[in-house]
N, C-alpha and C positions, 0 to 999 in steps of 0.2 A: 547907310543902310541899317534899319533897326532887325538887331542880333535874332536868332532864334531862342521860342520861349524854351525853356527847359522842364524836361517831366518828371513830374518825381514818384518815386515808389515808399510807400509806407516802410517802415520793420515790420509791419503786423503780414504787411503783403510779401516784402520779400522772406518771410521764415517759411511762406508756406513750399517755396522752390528747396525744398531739402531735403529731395528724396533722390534715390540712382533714378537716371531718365528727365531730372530735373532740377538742376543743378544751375542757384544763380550765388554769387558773392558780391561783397561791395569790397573797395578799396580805396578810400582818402573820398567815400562819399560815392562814387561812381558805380552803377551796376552792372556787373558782368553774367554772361551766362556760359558756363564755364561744363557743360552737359557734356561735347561729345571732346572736349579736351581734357577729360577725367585719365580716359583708358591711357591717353597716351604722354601723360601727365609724368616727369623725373621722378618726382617724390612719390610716387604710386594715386592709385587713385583714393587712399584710405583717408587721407588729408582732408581732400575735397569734401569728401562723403560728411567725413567729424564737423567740419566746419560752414559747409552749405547752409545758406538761411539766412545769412550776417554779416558785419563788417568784421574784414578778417585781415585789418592795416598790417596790423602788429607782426600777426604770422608771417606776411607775405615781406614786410620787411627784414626779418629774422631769419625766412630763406632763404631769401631771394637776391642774386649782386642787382647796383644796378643799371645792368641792361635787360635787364627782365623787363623793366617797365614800358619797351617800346614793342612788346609784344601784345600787350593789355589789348590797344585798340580794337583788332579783329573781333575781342568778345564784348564787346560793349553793345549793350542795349538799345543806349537811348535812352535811358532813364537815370534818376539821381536818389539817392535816399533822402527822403526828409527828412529834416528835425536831424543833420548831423550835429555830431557834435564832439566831441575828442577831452577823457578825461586830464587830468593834470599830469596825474605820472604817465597818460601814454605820451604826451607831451613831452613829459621832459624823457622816458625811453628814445622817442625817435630821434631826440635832438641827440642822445648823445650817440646814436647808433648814425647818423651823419657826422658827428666829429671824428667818431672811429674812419670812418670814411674817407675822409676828407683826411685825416693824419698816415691814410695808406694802410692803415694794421691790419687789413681785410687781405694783403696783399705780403705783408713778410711774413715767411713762415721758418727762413733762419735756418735753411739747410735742416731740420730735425727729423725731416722722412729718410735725406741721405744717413743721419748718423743711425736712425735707428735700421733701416735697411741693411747697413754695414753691421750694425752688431749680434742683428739677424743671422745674416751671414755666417759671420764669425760662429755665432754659438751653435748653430746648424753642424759646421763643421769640427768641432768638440764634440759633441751630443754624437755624431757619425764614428769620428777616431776612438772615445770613448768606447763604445760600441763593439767596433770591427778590430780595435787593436787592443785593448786591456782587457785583461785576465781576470781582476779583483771584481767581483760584486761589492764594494764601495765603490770603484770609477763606476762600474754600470747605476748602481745608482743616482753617484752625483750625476752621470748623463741626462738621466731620467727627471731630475728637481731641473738641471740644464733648459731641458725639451720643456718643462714646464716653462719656464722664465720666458721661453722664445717664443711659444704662445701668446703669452699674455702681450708682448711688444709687436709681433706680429698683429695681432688683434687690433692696438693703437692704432697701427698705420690703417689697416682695412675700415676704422671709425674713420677716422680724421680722409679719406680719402671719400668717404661716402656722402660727407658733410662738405666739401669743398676741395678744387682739385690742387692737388700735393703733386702733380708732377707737371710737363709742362703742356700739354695738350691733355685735349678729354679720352684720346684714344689710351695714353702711356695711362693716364688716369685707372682707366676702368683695366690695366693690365693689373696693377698694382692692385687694386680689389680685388681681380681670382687671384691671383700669386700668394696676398696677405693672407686673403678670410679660405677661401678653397682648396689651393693648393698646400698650403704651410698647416692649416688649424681645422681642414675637415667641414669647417661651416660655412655655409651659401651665403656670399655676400648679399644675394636677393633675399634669403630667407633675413637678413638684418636687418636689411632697406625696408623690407613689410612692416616687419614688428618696429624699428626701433620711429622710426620715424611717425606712428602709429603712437608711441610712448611720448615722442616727444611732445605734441598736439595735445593728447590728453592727457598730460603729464598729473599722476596719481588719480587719475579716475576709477571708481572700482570698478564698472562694466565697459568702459573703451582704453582703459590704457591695460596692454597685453602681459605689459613685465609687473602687473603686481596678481595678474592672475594666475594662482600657482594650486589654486584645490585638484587632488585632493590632499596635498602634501604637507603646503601652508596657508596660512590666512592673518592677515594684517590687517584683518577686522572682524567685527561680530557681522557686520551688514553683508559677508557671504554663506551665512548661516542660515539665510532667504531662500538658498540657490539660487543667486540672480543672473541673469542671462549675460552674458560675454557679446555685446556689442561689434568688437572687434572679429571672436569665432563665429559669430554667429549661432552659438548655442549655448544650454544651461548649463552654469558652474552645478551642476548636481551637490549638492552638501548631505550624503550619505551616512550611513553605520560607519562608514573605511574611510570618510574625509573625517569625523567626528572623531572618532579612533586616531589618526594621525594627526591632525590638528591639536588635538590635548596634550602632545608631548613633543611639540612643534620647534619650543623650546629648547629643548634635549637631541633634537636630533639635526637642528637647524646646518650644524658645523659637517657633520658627517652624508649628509645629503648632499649637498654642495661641493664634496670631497670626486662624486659621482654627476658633478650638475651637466658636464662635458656628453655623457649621453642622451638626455634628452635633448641635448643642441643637436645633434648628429641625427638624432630621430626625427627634428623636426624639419631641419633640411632635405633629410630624405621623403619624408610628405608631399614638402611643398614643391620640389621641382620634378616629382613623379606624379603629383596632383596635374591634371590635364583642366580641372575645373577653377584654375587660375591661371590669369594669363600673366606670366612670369618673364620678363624683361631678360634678355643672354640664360636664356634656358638650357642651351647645348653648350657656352661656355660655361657655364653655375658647372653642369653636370660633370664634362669633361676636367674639371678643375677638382670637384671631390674624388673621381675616379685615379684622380697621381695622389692626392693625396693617401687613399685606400692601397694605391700598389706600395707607394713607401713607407708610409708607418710600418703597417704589418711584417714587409720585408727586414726591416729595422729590427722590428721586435722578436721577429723569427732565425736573425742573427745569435743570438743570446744563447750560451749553450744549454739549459734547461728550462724547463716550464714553469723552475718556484720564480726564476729573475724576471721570468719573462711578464709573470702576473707582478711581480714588486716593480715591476719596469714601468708597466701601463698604470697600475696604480698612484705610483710616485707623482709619474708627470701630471695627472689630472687633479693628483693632489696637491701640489706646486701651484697647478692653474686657477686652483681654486680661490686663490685670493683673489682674483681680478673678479671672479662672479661674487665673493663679498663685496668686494668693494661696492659693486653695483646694488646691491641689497641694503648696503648703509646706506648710500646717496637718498634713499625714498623710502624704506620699509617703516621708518621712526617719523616720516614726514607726514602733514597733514593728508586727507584725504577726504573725496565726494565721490558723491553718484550723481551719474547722467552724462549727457556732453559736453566735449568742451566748449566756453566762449569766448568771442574773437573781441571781447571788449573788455576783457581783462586779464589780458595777457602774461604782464611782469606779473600780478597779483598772483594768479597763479604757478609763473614758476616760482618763487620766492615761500609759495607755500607749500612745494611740493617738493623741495628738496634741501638736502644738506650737503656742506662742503665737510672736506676732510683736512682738518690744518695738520702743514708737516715744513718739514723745512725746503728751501729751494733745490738743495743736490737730492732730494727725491721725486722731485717733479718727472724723472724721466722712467720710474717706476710706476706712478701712477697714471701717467703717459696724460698727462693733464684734468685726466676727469676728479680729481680732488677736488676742484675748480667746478662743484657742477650746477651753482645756479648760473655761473658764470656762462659757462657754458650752454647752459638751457637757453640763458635769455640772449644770446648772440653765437648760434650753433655755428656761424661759416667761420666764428672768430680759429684764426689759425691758434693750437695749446700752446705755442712760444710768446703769447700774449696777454693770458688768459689771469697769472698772476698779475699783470702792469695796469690791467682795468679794475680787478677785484676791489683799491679805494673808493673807486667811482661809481660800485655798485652798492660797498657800503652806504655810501655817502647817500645815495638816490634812495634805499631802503629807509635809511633813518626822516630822510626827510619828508615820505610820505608813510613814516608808522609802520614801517613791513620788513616780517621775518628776516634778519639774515643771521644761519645758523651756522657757524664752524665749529667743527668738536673735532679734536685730538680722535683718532685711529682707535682709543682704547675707550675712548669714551661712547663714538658712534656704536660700538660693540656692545656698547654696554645697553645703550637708548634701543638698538634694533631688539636685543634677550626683550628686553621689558614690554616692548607691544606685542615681540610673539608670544611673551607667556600671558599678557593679560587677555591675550585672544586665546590662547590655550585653555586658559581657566575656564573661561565662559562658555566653551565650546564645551566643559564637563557640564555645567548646569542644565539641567534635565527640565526647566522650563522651557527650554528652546528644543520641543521635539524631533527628534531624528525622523527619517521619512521612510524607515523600515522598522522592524522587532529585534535584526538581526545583530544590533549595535548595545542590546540590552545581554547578548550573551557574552559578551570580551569586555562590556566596560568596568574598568576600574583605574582606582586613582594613585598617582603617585608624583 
């Protein structure tokens, strides 16, 4: 019996399905229309949206285990893309993201939830005795740097838990997401899931990736000096008198913002799961999960026999935490960057361009809870971080072989590469070529 003919769809044809309401992708050539599986879609539907129009192999390998793949059928078309065709390194990407496979690494992850869980723990209950039982404003202190460190490890888990499951079912799974991000740190594991995942897609985009948009505060380029529109919010980076003004000494105050970044985290979790105009996945767990965290901090902090420990208490810990939102800052801030959205056919290219590692030695691996490791990371997200170092030769090796970035820089040095883009966007945010969009920025500027 002679086979059915097959139908193919242009790329000219399939780019035009990339809007909400029409929503088609390809995958290893195949067309899907993937419309009304957006809403109800793990990774949110912000993925879809960035990448609608196009072949999106790489991503969907990169997400995705796989038994994903026997769910494809139901959205399939009917149709095929023409003129496929697969560059070299995504070639050699997906071969080696099958040897990973095939060697299991997607599957050990090496007890590392239980130890950090346990040290969780542990420090929790320091941070508490500290607290309830010493006298000394040095213990309440060290408490306070303590409750910082437990942050930042708690955090780990709530990543690594969001990216691929860490416990043994989906239900313990998604426990450990309130428990880490909600309950422990105050921030909606949903509010993560939106943005980070959103990050990783258009990983350094200036109008779809959400973590480099920071005006009016900072700016890691001249190209938001436009006001260009935020893809992801949906609205205009306004580039004002007050963004102009803070930007110029972006530089100078980079370290001491950051000291404070833990409140707009808190801000924007409370946005988004009081926002009724997004439909927000465990909205009554998200909520009931920052609500222990609001009864115990505060309770914590209201132990404390006066008001000067109680402000050096809150301070301290956020200032503690504060390294882990550097860290996040070195990984991209120094890293290339574009505008527009992202594409599903060059995938490794772009993470490779869009990020830096942090070289350290192995007994800090459990400090930096493995995102030191973060093209690594980028470009194989389920990879469990007890892995993360053992493939790093392999990513070299694929980098060199096809001409592409791989950047590791020493802790002092990333430090040093992230001052330098923020000041050289500082500077040019003083140059008065690039007019401000009010009068009001001509009565406070000055230089220094």
């Amino acid at each position: 019996m002679q086979g059915v003919e097959k139908k193919y769809i242009t790329p000219e044809e399939l780019k035009k399905h990339n809007k909400a309401g029409d929503l088609w992708i390809s995958i290893q050539g195949k067309v899907y229309n993937v419309t009304d599986w957006a809403k109800d879609h793990p990774g949110g539907d912000v993925p879809i949206l960035n990448l609608a129009g196009q072949d999106v192999t790489d991503a969907f390998i990169a997400y995705h285990p796989g038994t994903a793949w026997q769910y494809l059928d139901k959205f399939f078309t009917g149709y095929h893309l023409k003129d496929y065709n697969v560059s070299e390194v995504s070639k050699d990407y997906r071969k080696l993201c099958f040897e990973f496979a095939k060697m299991g690494l997607f599957e050990k992850k090496e007890h590392v939830t239980l130890y950090t869980l346990s040290s969780v723990a542990a420090m929790f209950a320091m941070v508490v005795y500290g607290v309830l039982k010493c006298t000394s404003v040095w213990a309440h202190l060290g408490s306070a740097l303590l409750l910082g460190l437990l942050w930042m490890q708690s955090t780990y888990v709530g990543h690594d838990s969001g990216h691929y499951e860490v416990m043994s079912s989906r239900q313990y799974n998604k426990f450990a997401q309130i428990l880490c991000g909600n309950c422990l740190t105050g921030i909606s594991i949903a509010w993560w899931k939106w943005t980070h995942n959103a990050h990783h897609i258009a990983c350094n985009s200036l109008d779809y990736d959400p973590d480099l948009q920071h005006i009016p505060v900072f700016a890691v380029s001249s190209r938001f000096f436009t006001s260009m529109k935020s893809y992801f919010y949906d609205r205009c980076l306004k580039f004002d008198a007050l963004s102009r003004f803070l930007v110029s000494y972006q530089h100078w105050t980079f370290y001491p913002v950051l000291c404070f970044a833990r409140l707009n985290l808190y801000l924007q979790t409370f946005l988004l799961l009081f926002s009724w105009r997004r439909n927000v996945p465990d909205r009554a767990y998200n909520i009931a999960g920052i609500l222990v965290f609001w009864t115990w901090f505060p309770l914590l902090v209201s132990c404390l026999p006066n008001w000067p420990e109680r402000v050096m208490f809150v301070v301290a810990s956020m200032a503690a935490c504060s390294i882990q939102h550097l860290q996040f800052c070195l990984n991209h801030f120094s890293a290339n960057v574009y505008v527009g959205p992202p594409s599903g056919n060059d995938w490794f290219e772009k993470q490779t361009s869009g990020t830096l590692d942090i070289s350290c030695s192995s007994w800090m691996d459990w400090f930096f809870g493995g995102l030191q490791f973060q093209l690594e990371h980028h470009l194989f997200p389920r990879l469990p971080r007890a892995q993360l170092r053992k493939v790093s030769p392999l990513v070299i090796d694929l980098c060199k072989k096809h001409g592409l970035p791989y950047r590791s820089l020493s802790f002092i040095e990333a430090n040093i590469w992230t001052l330098k883009t923020l000041r050289t966007a500082a500077l040019q945010a003083r140059d008065h070529t690039i007019p401000p969009q009010n009068l009001l920025w001509e009565a406070f500027h000055t230089h220094g």
